[in-house]
PQR file with spaces between the fields and no chain letter, atoms N, CA, C, O and H, PARSE charges and radii, in Angstrom:
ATOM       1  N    UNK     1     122.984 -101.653   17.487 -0.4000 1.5000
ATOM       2  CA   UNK     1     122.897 -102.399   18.713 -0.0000 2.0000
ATOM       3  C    UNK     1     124.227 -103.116   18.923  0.5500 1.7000
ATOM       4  O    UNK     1     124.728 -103.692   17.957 -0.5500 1.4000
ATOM       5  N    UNK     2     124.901 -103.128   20.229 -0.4000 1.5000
ATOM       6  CA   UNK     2     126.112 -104.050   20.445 -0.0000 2.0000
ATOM       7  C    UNK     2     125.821 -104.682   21.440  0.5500 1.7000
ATOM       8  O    UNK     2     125.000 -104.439   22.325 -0.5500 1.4000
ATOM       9  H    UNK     2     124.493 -102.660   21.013  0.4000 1.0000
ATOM      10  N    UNK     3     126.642 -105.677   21.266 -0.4000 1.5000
ATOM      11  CA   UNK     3     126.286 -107.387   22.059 -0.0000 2.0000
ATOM      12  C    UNK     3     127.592 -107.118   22.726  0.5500 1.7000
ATOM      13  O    UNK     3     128.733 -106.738   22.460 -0.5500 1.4000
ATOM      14  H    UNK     3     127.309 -105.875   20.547  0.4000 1.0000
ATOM      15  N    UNK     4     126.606 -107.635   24.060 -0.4000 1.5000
ATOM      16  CA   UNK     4     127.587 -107.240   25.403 -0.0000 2.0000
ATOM      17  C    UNK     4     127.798 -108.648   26.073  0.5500 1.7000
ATOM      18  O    UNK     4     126.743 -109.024   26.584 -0.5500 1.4000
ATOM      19  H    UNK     4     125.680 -107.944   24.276  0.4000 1.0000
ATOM      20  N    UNK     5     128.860 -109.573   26.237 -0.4000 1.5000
ATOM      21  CA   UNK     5     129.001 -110.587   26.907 -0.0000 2.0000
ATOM      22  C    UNK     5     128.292 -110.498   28.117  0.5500 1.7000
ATOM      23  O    UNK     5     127.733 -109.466   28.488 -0.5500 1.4000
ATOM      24  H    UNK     5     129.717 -109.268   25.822  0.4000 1.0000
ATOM      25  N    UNK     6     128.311 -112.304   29.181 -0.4000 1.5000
ATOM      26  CA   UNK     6     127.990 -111.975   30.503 -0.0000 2.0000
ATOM      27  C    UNK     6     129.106 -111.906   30.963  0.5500 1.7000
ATOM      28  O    UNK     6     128.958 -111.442   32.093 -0.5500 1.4000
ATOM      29  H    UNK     6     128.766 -113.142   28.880  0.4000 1.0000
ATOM      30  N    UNK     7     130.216 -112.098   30.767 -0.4000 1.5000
ATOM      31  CA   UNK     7     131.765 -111.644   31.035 -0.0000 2.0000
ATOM      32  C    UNK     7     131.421 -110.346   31.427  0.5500 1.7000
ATOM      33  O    UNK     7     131.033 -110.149   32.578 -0.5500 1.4000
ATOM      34  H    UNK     7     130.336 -112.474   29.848  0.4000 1.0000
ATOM      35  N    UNK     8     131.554 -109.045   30.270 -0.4000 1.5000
ATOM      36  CA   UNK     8     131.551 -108.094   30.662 -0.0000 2.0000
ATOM      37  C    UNK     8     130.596 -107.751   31.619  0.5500 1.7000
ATOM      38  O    UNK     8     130.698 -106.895   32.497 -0.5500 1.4000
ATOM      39  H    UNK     8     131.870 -109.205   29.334  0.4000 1.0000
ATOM      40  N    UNK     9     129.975 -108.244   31.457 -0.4000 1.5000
ATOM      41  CA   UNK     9     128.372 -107.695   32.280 -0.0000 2.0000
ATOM      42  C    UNK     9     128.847 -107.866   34.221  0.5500 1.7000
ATOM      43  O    UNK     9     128.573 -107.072   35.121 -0.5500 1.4000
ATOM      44  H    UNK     9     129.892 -108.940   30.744  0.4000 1.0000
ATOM      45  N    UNK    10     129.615 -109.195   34.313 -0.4000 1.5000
ATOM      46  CA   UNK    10     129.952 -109.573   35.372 -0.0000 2.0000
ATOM      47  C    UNK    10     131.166 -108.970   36.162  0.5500 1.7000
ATOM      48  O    UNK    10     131.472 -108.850   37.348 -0.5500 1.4000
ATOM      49  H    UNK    10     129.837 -109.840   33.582  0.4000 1.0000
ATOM      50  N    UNK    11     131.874 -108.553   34.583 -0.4000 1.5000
ATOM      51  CA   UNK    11     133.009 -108.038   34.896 -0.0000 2.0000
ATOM      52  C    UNK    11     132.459 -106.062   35.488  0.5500 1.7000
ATOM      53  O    UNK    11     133.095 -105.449   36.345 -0.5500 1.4000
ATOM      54  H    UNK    11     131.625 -108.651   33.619  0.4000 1.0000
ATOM      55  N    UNK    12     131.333 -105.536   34.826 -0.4000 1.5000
ATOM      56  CA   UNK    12     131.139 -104.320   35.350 -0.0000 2.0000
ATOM      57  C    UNK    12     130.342 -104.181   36.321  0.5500 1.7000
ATOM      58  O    UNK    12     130.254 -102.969   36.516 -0.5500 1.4000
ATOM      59  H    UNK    12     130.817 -106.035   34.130  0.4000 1.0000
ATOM      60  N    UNK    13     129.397 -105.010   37.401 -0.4000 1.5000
ATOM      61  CA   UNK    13     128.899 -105.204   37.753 -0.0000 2.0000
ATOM      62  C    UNK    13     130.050 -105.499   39.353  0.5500 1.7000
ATOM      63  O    UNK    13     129.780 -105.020   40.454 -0.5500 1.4000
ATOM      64  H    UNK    13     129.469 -105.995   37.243  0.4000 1.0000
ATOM      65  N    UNK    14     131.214 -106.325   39.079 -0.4000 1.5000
ATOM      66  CA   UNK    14     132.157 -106.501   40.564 -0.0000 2.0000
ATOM      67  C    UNK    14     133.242 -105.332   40.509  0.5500 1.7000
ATOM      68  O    UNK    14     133.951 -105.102   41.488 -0.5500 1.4000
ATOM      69  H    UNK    14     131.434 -106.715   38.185  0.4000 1.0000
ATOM      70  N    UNK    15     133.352 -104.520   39.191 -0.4000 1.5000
ATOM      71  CA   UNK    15     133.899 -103.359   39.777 -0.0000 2.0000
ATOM      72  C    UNK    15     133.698 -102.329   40.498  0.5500 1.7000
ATOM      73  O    UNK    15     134.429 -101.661   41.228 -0.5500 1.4000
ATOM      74  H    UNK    15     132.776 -104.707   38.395  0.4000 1.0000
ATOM      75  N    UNK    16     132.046 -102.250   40.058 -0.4000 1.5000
ATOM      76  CA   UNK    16     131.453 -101.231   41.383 -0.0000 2.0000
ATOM      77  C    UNK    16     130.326 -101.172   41.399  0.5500 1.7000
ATOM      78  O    UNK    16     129.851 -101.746   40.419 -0.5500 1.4000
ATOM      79  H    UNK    16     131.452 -102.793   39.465  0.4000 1.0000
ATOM      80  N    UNK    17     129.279 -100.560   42.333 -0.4000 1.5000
ATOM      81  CA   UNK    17     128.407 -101.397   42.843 -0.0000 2.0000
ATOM      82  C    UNK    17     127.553 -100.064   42.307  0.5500 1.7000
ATOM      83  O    UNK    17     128.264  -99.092   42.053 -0.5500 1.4000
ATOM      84  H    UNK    17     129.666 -100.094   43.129  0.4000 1.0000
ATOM      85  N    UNK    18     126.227  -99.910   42.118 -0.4000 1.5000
ATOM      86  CA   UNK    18     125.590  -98.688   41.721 -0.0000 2.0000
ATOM      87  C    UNK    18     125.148  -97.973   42.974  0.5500 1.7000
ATOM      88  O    UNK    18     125.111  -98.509   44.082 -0.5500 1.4000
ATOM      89  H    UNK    18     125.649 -100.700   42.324  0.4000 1.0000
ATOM      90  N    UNK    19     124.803  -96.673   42.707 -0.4000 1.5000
ATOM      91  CA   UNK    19     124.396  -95.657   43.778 -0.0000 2.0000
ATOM      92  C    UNK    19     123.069  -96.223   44.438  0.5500 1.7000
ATOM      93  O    UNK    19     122.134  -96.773   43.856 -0.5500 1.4000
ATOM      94  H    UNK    19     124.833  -96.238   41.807  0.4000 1.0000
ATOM      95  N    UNK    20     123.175  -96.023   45.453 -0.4000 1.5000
ATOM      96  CA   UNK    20     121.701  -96.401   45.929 -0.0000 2.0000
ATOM      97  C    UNK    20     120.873  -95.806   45.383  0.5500 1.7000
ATOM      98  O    UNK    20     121.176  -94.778   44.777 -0.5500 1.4000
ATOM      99  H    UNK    20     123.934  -95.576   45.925  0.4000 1.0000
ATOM     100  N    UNK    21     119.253  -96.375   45.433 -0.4000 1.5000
ATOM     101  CA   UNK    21     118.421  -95.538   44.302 -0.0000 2.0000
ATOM     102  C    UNK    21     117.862  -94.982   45.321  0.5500 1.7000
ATOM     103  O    UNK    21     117.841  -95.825   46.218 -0.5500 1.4000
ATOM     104  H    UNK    21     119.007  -97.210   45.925  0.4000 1.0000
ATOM     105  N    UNK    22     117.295  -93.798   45.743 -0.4000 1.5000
ATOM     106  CA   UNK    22     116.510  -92.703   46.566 -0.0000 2.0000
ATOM     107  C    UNK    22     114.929  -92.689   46.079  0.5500 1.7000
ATOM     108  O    UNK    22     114.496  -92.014   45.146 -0.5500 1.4000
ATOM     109  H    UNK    22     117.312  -93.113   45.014  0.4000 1.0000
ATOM     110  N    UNK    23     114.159  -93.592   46.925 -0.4000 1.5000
ATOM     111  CA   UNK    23     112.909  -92.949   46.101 -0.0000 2.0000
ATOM     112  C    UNK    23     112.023  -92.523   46.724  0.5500 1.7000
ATOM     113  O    UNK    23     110.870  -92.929   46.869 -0.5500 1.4000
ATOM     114  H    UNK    23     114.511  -94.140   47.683  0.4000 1.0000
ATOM     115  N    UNK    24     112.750  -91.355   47.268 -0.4000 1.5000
ATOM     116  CA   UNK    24     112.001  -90.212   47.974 -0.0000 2.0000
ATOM     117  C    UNK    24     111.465  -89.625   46.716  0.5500 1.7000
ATOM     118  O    UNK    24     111.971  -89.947   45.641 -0.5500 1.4000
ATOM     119  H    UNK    24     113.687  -91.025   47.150  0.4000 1.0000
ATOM     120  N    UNK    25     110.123  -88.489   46.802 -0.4000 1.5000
ATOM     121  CA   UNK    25     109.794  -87.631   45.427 -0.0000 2.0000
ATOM     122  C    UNK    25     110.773  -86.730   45.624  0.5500 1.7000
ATOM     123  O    UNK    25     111.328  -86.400   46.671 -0.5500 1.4000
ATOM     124  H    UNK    25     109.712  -88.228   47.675  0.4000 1.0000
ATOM     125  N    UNK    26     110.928  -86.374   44.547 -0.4000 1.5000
ATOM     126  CA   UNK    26     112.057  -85.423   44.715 -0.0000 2.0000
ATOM     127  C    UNK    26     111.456  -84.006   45.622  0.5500 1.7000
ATOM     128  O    UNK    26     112.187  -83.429   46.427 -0.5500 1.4000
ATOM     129  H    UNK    26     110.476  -86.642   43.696  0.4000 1.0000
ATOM     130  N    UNK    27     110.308  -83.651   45.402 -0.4000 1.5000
ATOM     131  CA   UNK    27     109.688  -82.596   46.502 -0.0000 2.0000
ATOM     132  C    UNK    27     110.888  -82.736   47.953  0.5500 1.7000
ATOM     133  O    UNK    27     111.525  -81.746   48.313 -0.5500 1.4000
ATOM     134  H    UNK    27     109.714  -84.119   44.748  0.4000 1.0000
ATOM     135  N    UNK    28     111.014  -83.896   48.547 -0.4000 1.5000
ATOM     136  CA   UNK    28     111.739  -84.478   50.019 -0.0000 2.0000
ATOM     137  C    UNK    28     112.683  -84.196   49.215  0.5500 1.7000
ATOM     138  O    UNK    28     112.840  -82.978   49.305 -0.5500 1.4000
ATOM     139  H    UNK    28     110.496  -84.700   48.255  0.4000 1.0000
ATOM     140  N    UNK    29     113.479  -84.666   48.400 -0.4000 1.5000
ATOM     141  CA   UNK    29     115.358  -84.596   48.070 -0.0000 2.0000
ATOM     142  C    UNK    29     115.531  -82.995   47.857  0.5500 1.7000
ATOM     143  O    UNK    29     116.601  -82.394   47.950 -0.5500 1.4000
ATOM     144  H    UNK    29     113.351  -85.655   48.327  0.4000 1.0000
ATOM     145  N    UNK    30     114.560  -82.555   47.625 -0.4000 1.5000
ATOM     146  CA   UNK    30     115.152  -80.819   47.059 -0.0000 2.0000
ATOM     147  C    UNK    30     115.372  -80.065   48.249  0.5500 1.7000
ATOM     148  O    UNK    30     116.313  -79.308   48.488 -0.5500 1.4000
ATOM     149  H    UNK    30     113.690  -83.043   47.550  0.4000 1.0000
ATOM     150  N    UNK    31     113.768  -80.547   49.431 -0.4000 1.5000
ATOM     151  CA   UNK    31     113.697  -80.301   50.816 -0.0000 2.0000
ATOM     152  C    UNK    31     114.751  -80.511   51.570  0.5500 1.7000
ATOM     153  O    UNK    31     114.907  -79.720   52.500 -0.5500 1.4000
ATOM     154  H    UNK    31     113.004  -81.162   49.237  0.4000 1.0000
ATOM     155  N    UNK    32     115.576  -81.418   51.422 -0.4000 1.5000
ATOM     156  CA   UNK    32     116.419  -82.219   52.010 -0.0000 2.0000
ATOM     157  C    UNK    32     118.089  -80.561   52.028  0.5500 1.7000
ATOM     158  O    UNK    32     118.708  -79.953   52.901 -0.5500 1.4000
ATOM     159  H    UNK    32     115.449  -82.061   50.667  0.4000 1.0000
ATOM     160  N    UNK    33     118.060  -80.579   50.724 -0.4000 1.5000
ATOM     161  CA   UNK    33     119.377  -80.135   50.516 -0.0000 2.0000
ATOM     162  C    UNK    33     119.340  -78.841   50.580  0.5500 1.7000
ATOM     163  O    UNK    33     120.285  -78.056   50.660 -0.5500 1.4000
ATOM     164  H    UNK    33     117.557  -81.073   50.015  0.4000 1.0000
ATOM     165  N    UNK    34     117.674  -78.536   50.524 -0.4000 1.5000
ATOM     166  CA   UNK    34     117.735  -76.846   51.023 -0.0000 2.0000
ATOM     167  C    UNK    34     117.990  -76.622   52.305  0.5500 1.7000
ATOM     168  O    UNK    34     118.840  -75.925   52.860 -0.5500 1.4000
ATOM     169  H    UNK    34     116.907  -79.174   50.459  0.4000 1.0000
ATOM     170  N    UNK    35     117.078  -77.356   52.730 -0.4000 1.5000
ATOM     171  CA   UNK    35     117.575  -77.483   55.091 -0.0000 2.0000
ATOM     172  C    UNK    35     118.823  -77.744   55.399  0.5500 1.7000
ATOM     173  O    UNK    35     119.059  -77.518   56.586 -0.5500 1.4000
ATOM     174  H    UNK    35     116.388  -77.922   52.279  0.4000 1.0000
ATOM     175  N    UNK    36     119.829  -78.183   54.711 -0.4000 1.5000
ATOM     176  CA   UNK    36     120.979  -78.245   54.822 -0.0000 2.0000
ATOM     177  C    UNK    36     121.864  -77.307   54.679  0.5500 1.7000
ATOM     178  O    UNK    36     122.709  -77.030   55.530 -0.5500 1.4000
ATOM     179  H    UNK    36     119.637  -78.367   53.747  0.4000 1.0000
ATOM     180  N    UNK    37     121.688  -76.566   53.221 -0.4000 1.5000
ATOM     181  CA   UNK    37     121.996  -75.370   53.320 -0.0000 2.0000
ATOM     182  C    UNK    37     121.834  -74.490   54.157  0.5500 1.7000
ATOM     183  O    UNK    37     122.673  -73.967   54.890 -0.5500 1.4000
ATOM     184  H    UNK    37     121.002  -76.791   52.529  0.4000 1.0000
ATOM     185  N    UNK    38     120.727  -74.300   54.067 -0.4000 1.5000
ATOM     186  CA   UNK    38     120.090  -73.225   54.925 -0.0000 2.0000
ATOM     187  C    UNK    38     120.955  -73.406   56.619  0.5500 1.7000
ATOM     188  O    UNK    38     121.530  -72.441   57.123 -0.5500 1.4000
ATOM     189  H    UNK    38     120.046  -74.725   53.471  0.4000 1.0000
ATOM     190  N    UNK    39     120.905  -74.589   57.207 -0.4000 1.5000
ATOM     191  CA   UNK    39     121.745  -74.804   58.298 -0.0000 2.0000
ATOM     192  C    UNK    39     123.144  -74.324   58.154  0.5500 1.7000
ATOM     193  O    UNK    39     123.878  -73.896   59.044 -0.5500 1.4000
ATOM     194  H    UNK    39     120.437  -75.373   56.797  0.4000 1.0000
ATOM     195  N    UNK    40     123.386  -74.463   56.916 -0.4000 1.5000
ATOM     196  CA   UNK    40     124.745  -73.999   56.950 -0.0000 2.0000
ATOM     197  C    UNK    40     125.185  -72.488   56.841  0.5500 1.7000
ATOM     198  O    UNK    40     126.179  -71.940   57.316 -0.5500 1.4000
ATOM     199  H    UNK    40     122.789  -74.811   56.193  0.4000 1.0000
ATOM     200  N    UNK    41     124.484  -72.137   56.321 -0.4000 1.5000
ATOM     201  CA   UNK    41     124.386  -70.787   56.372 -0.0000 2.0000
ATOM     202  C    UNK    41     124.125  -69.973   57.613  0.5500 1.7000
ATOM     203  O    UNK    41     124.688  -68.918   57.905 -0.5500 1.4000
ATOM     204  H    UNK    41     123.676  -72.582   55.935  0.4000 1.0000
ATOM     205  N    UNK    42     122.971  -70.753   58.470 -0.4000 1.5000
ATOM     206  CA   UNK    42     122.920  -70.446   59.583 -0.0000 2.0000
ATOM     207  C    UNK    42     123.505  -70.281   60.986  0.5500 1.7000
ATOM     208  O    UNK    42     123.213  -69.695   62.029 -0.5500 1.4000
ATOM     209  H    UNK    42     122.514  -71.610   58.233  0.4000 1.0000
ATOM     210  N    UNK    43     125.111  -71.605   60.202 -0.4000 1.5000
ATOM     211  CA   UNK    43     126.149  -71.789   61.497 -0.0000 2.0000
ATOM     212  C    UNK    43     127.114  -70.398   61.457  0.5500 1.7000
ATOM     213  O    UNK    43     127.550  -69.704   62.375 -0.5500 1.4000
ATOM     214  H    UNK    43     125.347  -72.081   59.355  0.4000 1.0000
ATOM     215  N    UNK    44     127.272  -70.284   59.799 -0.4000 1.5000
ATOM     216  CA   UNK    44     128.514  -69.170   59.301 -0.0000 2.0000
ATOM     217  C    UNK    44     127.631  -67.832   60.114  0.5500 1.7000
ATOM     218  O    UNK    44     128.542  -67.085   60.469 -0.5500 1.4000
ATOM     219  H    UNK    44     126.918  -70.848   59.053  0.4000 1.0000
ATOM     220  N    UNK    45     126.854  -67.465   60.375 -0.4000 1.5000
ATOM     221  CA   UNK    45     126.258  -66.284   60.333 -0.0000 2.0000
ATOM     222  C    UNK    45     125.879  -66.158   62.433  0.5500 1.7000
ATOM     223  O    UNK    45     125.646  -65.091   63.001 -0.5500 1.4000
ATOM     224  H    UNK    45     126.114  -68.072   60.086  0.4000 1.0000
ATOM     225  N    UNK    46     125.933  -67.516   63.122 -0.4000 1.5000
ATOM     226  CA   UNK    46     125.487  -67.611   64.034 -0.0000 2.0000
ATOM     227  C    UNK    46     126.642  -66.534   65.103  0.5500 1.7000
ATOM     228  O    UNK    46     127.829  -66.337   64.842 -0.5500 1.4000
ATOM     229  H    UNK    46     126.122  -68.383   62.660  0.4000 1.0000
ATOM     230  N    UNK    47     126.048  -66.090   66.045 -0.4000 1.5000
ATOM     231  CA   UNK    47     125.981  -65.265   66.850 -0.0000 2.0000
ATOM     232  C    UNK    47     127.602  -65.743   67.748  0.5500 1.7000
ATOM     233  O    UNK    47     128.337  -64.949   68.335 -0.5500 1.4000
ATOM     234  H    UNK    47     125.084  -66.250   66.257  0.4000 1.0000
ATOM     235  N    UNK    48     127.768  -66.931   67.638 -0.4000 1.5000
ATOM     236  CA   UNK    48     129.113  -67.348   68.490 -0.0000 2.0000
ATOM     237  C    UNK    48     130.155  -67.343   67.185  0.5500 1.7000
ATOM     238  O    UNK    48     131.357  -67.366   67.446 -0.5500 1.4000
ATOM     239  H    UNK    48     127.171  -67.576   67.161  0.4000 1.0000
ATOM     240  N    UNK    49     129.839  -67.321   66.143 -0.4000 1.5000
ATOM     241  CA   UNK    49     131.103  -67.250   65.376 -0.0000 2.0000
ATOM     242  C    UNK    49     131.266  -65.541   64.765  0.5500 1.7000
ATOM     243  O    UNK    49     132.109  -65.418   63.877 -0.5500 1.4000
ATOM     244  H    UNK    49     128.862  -67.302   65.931  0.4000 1.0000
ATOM     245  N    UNK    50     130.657  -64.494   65.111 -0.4000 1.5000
ATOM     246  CA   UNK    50     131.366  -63.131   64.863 -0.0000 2.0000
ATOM     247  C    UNK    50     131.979  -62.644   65.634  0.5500 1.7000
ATOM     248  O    UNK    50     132.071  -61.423   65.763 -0.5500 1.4000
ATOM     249  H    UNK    50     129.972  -64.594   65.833  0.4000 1.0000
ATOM     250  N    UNK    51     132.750  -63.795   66.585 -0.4000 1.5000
ATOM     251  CA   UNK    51     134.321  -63.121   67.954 -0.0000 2.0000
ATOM     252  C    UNK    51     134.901  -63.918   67.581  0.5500 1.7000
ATOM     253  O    UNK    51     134.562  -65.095   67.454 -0.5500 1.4000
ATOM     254  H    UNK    51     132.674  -64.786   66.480  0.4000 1.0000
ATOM     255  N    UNK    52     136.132  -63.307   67.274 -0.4000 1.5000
ATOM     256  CA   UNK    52     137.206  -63.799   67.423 -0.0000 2.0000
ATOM     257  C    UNK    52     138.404  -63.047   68.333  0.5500 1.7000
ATOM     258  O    UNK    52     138.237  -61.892   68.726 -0.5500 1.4000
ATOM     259  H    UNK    52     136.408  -62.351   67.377  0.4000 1.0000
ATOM     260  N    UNK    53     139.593  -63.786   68.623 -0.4000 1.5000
ATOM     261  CA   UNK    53     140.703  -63.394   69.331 -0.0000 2.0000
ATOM     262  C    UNK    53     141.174  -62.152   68.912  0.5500 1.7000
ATOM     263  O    UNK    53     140.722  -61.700   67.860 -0.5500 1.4000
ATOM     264  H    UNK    53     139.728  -64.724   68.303  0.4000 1.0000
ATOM     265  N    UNK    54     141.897  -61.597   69.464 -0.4000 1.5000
ATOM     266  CA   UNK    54     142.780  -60.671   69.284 -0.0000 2.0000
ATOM     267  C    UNK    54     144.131  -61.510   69.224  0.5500 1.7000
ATOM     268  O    UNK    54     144.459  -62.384   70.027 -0.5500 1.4000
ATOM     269  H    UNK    54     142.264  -61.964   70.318  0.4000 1.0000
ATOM     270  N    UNK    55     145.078  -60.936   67.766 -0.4000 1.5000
ATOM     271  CA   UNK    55     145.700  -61.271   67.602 -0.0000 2.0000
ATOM     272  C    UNK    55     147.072  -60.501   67.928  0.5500 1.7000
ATOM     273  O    UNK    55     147.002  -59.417   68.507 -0.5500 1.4000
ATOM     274  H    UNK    55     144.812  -60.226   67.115  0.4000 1.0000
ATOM     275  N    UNK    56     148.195  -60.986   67.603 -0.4000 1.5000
ATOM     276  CA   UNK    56     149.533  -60.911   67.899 -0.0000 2.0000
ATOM     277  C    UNK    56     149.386  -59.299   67.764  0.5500 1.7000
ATOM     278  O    UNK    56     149.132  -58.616   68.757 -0.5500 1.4000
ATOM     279  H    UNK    56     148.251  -61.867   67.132  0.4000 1.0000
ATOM     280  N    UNK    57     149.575  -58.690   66.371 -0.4000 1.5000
ATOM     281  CA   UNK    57     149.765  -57.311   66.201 -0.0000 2.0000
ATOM     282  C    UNK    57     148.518  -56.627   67.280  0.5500 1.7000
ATOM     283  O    UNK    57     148.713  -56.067   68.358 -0.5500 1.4000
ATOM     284  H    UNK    57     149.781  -59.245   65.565  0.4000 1.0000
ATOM     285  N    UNK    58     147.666  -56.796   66.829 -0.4000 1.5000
ATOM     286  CA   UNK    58     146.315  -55.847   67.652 -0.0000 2.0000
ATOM     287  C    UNK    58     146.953  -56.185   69.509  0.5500 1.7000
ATOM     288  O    UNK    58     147.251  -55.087   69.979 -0.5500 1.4000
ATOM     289  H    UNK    58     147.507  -57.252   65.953  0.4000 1.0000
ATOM     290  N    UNK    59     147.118  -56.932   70.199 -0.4000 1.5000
ATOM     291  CA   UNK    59     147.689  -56.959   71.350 -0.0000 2.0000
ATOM     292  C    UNK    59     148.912  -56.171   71.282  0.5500 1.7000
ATOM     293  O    UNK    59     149.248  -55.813   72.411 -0.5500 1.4000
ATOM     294  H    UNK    59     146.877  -57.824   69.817  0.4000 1.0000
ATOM     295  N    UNK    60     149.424  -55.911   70.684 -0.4000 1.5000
ATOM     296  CA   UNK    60     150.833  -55.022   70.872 -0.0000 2.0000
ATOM     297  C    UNK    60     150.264  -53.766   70.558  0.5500 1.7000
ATOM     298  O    UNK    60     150.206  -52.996   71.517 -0.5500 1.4000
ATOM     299  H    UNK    60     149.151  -56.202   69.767  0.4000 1.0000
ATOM     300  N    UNK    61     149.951  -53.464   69.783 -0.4000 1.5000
ATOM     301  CA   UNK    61     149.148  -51.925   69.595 -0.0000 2.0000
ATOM     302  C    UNK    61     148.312  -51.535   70.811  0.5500 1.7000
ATOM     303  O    UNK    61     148.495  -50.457   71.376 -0.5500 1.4000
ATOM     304  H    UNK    61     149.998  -54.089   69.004  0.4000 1.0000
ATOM     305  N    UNK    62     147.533  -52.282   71.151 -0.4000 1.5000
ATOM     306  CA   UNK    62     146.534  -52.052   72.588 -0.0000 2.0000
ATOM     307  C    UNK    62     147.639  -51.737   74.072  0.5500 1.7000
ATOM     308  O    UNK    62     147.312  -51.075   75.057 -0.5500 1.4000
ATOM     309  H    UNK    62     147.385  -53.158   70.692  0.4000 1.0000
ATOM     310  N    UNK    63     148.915  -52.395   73.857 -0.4000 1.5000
ATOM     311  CA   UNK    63     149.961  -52.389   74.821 -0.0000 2.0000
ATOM     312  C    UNK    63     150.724  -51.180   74.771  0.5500 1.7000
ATOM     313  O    UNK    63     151.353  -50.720   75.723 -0.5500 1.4000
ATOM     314  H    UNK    63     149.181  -52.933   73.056  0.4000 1.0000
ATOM     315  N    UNK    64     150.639  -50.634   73.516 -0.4000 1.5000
ATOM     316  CA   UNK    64     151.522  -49.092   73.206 -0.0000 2.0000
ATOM     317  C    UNK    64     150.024  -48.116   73.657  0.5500 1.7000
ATOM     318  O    UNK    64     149.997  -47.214   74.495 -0.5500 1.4000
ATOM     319  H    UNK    64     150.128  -51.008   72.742  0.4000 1.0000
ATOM     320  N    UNK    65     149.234  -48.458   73.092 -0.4000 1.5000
ATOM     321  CA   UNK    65     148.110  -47.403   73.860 -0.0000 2.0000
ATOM     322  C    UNK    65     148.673  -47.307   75.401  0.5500 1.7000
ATOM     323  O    UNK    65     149.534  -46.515   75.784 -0.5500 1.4000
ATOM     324  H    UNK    65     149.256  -49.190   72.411  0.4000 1.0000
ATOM     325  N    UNK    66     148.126  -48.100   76.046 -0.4000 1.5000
ATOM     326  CA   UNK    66     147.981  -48.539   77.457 -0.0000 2.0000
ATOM     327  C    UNK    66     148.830  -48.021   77.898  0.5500 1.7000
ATOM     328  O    UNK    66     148.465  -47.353   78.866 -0.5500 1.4000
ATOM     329  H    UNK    66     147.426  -48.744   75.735  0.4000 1.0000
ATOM     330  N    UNK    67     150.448  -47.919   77.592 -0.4000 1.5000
ATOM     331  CA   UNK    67     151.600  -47.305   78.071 -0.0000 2.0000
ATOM     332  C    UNK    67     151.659  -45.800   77.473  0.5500 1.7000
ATOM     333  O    UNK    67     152.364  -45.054   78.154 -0.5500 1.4000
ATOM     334  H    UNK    67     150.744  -48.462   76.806  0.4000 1.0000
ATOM     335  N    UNK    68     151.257  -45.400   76.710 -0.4000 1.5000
ATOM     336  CA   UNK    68     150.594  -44.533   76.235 -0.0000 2.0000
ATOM     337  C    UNK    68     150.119  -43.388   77.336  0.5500 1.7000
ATOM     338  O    UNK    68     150.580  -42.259   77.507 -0.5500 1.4000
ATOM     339  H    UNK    68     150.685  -46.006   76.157  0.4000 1.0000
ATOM     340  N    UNK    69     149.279  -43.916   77.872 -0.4000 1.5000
ATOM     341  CA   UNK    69     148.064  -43.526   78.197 -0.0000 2.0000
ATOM     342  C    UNK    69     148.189  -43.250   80.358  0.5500 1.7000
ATOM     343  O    UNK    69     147.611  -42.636   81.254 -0.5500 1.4000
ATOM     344  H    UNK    69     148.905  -44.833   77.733  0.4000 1.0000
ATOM     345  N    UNK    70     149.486  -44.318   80.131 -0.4000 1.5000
ATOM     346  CA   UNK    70     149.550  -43.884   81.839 -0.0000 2.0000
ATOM     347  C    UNK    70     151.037  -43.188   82.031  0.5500 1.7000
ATOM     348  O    UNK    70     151.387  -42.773   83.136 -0.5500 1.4000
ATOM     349  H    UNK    70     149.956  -44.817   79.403  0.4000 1.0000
C-alpha cells in the first residue's frame, strides 16, 4: 500500500479533470457508435459522391477525339 499526500491528490486532481462518466447501458453506447458508422459508410457510398469532374488529362483526350472526329 502507498500513502498518497492531499498535496498530490490536489495536485492530480487541477491538472486534469476526469472523462465524463456515460451511464448510458452500454446496449445505447455500442448503438450509438454503430449508427455512426453505419452513417458513415452511408455518406462514402451515397449516390452524389460517385461523380466526379473530369480532369485536366481526360479533357484533353476528349478534345483530340472531338477534333478527331470532325
Amino acid at each position: 500500500m502507498e500513502f498518497v499526500s492531499e498535496k498530490e491528490l490536489a495536485a492530480k486532481a487541477a491538472d486534469g479533470k476526469d472523462e465524463p462518466v456515460d451511464d448510458r447501458p452500454l446496449y445505447f453506447r455500442l448503438k450509438e457508435v454503430r449508427d455512426k458508422a453505419q452513417a458513415e459508410k452511408d455518406e462514402q457510398f451515397a449516390l452524389k459522391n460517385q461523380f466526379r469532374g473530369i480532369d485536366e488529362d481526360e479533357s484533353e483526350f476528349l478534345d483530340k477525339i472531338s477534333q478527331f472526329n470532325d
